[in-house]
C-alpha positions as a printed Julia matrix, in Angstrom:
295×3 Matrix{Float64}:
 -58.98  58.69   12.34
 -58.72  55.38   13.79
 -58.09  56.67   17.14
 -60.57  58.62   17.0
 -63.13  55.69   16.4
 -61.95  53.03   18.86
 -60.54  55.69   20.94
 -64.17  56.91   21.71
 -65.39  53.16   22.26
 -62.6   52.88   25.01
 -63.57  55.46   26.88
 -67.74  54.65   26.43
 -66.32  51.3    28.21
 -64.09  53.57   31.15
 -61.18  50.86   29.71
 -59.33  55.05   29.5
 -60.19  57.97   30.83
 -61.22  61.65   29.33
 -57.57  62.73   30.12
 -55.8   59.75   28.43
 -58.25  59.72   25.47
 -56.88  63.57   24.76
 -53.1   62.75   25.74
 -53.75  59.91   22.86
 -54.87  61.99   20.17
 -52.77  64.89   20.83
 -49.67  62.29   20.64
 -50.74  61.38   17.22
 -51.25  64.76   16.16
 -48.11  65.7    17.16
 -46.42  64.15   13.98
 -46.72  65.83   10.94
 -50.09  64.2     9.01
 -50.86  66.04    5.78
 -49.32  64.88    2.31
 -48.24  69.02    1.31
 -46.44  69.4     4.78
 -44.48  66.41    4.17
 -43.82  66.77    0.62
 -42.2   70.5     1.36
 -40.23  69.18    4.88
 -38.94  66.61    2.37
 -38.17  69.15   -0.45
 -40.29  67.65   -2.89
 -42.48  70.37   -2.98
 -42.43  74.39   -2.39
 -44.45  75.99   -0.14
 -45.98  77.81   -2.6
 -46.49  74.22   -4.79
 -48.61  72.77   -1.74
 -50.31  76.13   -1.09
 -51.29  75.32   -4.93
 -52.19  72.05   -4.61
 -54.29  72.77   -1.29
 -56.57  75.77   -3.53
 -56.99  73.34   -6.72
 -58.54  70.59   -4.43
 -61.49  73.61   -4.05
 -62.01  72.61   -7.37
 -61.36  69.25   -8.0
 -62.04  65.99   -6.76
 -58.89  64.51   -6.14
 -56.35  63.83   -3.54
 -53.52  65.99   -2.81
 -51.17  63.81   -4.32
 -53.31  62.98   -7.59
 -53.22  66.64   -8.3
 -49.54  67.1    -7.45
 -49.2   63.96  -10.09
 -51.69  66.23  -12.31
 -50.03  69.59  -12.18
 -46.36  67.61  -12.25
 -45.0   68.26   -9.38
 -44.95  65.09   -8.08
 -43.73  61.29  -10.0
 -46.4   58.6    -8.4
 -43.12  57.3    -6.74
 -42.91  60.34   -4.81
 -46.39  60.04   -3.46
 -46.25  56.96   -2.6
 -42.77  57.17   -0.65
 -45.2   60.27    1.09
 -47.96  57.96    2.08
 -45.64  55.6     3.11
 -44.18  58.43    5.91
 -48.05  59.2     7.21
 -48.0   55.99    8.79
 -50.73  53.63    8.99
 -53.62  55.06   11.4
 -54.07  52.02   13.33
 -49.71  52.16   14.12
 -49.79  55.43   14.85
 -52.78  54.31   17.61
 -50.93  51.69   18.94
 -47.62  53.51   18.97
 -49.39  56.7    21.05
 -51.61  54.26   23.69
 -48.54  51.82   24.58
 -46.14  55.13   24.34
 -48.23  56.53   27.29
 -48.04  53.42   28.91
 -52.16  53.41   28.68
 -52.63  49.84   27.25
 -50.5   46.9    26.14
 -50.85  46.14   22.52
 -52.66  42.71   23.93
 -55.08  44.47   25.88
 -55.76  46.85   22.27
 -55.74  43.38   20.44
 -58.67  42.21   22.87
 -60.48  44.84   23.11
 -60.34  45.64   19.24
 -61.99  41.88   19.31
 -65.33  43.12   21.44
 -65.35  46.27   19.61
 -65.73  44.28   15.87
 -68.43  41.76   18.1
 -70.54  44.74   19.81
 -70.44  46.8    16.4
 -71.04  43.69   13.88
 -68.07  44.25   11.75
 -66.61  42.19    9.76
 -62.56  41.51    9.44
 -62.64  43.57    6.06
 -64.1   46.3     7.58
 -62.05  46.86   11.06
 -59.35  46.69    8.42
 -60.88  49.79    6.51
 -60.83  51.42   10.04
 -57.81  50.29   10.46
 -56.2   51.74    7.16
 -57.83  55.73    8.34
 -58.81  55.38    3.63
 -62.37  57.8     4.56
 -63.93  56.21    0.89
 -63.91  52.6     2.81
 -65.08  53.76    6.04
 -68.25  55.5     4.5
 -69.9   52.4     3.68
 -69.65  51.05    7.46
 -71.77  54.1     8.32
 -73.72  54.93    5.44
 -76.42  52.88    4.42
 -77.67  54.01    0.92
 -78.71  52.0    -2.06
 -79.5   54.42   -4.58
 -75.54  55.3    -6.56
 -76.71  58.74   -6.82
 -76.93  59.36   -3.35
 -74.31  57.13   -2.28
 -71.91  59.59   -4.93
 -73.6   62.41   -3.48
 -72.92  61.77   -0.17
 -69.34  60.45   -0.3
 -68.2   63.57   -1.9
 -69.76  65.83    1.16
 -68.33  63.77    3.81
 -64.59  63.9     2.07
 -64.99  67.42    1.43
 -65.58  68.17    5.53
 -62.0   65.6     5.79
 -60.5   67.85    3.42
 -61.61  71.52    4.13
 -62.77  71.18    7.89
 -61.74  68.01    9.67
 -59.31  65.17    8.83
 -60.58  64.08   12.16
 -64.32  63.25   11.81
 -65.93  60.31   13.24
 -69.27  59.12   11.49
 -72.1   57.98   13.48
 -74.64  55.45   12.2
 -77.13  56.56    9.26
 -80.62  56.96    9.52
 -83.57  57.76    7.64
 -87.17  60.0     8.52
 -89.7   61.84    6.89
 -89.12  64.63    9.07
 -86.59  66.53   11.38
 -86.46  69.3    13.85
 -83.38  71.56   13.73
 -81.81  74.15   15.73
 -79.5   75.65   12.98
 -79.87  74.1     9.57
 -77.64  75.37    6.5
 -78.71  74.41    3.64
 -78.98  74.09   -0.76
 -81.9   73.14   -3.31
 -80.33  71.65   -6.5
 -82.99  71.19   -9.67
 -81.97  69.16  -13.03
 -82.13  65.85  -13.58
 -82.46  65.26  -10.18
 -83.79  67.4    -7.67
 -81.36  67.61   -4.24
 -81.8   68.74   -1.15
 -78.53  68.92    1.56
 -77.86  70.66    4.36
 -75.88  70.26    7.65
 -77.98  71.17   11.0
 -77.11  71.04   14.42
 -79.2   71.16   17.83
 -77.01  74.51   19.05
 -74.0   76.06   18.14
 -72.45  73.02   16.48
 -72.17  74.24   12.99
 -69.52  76.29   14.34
 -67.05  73.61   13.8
 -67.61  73.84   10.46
 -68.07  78.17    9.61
 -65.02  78.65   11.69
 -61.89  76.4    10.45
 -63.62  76.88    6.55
 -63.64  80.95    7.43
 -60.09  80.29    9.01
 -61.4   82.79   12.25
 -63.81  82.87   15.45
 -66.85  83.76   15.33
 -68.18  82.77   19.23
 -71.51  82.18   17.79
 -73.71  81.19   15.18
 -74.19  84.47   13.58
 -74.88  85.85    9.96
 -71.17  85.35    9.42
 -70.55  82.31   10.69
 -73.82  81.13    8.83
 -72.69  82.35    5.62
 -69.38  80.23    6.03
 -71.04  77.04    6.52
 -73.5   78.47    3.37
 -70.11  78.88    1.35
 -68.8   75.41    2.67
 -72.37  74.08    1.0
 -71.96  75.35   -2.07
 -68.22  74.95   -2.71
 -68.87  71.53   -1.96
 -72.1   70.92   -4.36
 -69.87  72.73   -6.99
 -67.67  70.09   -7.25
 -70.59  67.59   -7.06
 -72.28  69.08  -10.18
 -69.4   69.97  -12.06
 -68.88  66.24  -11.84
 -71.96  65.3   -13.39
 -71.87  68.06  -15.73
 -68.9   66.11  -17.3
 -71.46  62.76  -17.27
 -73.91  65.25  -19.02
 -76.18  65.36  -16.12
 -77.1   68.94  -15.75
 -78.42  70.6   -12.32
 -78.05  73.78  -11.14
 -77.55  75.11   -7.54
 -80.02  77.76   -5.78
 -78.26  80.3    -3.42
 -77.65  78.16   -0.14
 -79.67  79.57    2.95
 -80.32  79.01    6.41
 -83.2   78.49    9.07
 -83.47  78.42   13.01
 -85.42  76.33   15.46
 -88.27  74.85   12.95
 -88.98  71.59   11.29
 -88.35  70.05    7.82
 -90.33  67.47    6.18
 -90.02  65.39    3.06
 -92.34  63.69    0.33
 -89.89  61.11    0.57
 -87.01  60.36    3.31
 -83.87  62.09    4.38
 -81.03  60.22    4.79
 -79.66  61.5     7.97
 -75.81  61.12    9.1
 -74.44  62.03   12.43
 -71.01  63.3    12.22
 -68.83  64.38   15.11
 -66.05  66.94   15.38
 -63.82  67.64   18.23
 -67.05  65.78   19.85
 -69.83  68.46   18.53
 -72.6   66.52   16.63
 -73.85  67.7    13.94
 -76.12  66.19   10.88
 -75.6   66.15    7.0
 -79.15  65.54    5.88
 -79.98  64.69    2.11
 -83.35  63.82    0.3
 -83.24  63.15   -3.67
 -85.88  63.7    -5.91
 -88.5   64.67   -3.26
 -90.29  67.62   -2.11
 -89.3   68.58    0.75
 -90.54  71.71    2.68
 -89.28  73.75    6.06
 -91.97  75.18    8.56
């Protein structure tokens, strides 16, 4: 995730090119990255055990190895001595650029130095970057105040690492009133608190979320590919209000829909955050306890 961060600055500043920017994340792809694969190359798990743990994190808001721990399949030992073989992000960077002789770890260290300067970050937070841990990059992005939302919101964007992209690179938040759309998927959730959240996209963007959560192609945003993303939604607010059903906050979810080409505007604001996958932009929008209506 690192790479994919300061990668993307390199190349904004032509220090690499298109070409070596891909070479560079397919080198770090190339090693094996997710805790279950691991765990059963290293006979610690089954197939079947990870296959197990994979479905249950549908459910519940954990990591793979907290419900490994959970289910006891795993001693904490063993998932640490797993984390441990991931490798930190920001090595695995390093290792790939000098590997393909792009940059010399001095040139990274400098321009990792103007990258912290031009984006305002502090030490603590290029070392969040640094460590690839998605629940300490949110806040460099994310600018929320309210816990609710900032709850909210966290659990959408690790539910895209964990069911669509371990990949994703946030983009600044923002707020409005109002917003245009191309495609918009989307949910109403009434309780306690009223919710609205949906993911929209200029084009075809939401693709890169119907298609690896439908596990096939769809070529376009169609009815199918809309009700994947729609499924996405709501597997995702499931977990949310399941959580707060067990903090006896009670809200429950209308059928998730979706809209083309026409505008959405809010009693309140949306919070608006730009994500990109494999370089498609798309927006999570979310507006709490505010009416918000779609012409």
């Amino acid at each position: 995730m690192f790479g994919q961060y300061f990668g993307r600055y390199l190349l904004e500043k032509n220090r690499i090119s298109q070409t070596e920017f891909n070479e560079i994340i397919a080198h770090q792809k190339s090693s094996p990255a997710k805790l279950g694969v691991i765990a059963v190359a290293e006979k610690l798990l089954t197939a079947k055990q990870a296959d197990e743990v994979n479905e249950l994190q549908k459910q519940m808001d954990l990591r793979f190895g907290d419900v490994a721990i959970e289910k006891g399949y795993l001693l904490s030992e063993e998932v640490a001595y797993l984390l441990n073989m991931q490798g930190n992000p920001y090595s695995k960077f390093v290792q790939a650029i000098t590997e393909n002789n792009v940059l010399t770890i001095e040139e990274i260290e400098k321009y990792l130095e103007d990258y912290k300067k031009e984006n305002g970050f502090t030490d603590y937070e290029i070392d969040a970057l640094k460590s690839g841990d998605i629940d300490r990059i949110i806040p460099l992005f994310v600018k929320a105040d309210d816990p609710f939302l900032c709850d909210y919101i966290s659990l959408a964007i690790r539910n895209l690492v964990r069911f669509i992209n371990n990949e994703i690179v946030l983009q600044k938040s923002y707020r409005s009133s109002e917003y245009t759309f191309g495609n918009l998927a989307y949910q109403h959730m009434e309780g306690e608190h009223q919710i609205f959240a949906g993911f929209a996209s200029g084009d075809d963007e939401l693709l890169h979320i119907a298609e690896p959560f439908a596990k096939e192609k769809f070529g376009s945003m169609n009815d199918d590919a809309f009700d994947s993303v729609c499924e996405f939604i709501n597997c995702s607010n499931g977990l949310f209000t399941s959580k707060l059903s067990e903090e006896d906050i009670h809200i429950d979810m209308a059928p998730p829909l979706f809209e083309h080409n026409k505008n959405i505007k809010t009693s309140g604001e949306f919070l608006i955050i730009p994500v990109l996958m494999d370089g498609a932009k798309v927006e999570l929008i979310v507006a709490v306890n505010s009416l918000v209506k779609i012409n």
